[in-house]
C-alpha positions in Angstrom: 89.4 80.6 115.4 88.9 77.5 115.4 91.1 74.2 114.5 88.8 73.6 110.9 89.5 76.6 110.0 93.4 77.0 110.0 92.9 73.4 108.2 90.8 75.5 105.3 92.7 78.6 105.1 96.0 76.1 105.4 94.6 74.3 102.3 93.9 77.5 100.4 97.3 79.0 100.9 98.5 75.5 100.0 96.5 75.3 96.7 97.8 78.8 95.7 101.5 78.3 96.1 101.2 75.4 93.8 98.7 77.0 91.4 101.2 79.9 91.2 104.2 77.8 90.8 102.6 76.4 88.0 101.2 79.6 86.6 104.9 80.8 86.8 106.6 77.8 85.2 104.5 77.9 82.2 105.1 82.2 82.0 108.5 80.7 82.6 108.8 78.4 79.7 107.1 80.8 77.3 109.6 84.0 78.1 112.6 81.0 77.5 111.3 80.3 74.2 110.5 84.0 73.3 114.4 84.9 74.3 115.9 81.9 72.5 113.4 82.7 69.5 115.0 86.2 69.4 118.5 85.4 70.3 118.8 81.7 68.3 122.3 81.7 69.7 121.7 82.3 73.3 120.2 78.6 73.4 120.7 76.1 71.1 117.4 74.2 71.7 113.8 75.1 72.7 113.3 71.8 74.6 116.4 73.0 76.9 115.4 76.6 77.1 111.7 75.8 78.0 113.1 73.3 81.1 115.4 76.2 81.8 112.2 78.8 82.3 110.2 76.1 84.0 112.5 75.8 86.5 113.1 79.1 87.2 109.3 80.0 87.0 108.7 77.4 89.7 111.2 78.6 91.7 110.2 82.4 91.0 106.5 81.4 91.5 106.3 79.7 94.6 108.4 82.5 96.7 106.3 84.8 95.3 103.0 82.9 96.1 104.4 82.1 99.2 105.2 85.5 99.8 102.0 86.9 99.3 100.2 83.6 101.6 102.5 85.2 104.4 101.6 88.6 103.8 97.7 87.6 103.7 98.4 84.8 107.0 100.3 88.2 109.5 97.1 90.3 108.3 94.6 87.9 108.9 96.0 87.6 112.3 96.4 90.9 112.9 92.7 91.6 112.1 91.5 88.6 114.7 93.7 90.1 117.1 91.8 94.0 116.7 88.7 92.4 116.7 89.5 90.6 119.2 90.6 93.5 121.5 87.4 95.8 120.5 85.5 93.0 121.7 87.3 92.9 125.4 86.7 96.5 124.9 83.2 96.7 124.5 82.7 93.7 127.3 84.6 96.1 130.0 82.0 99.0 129.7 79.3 96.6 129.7 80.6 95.4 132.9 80.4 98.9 134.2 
């Protein structure tokens, strides 16, 4: 693996934690509303209860987009690493 690569896949994890925060945030926002829309008295104002699902829809977001970066990063590595051992593998009986 080379350096421009990690840069690439770097960038893609990157782009997906934010997208995902975002993704979440607005999800987030939209179940605020929807539980202040059914429960007037749990929140007094949508502006408040929308800020209050963004919030925690970023938050929620980007540990699970992070999350699932990491998961994808350990098996990414663990495939270069098998490839990289049937290759050593494959090089010792040629040597034979």
């Amino acid at each position: 693996m080379n350096v421009e690569s990690v840069k690439s896949v770097a960038k893609e994890f990157f782009v997906i934690i934010i997208v995902g925060a975002l993704l979440s945030a607005l999800v987030g926002g939209t179940f605020g509303v929807l539980i202040a829309l059914v429960s007037p008295r749990f929140m007094t104002a949508y502006r408040d209860v929308f800020a209050y699902g963004i919030i925690w829809g970023v938050f929620v977001g980007a540990v699970l987009a992070s999350y699932a970066c990491f998961i994808s990063a350990i098996m990414h590595i663990r495939l270069n690493r098998f490839e990289d051992h049937a290759n050593q593998e494959t090089s010792q009986f040629e040597l034979r």
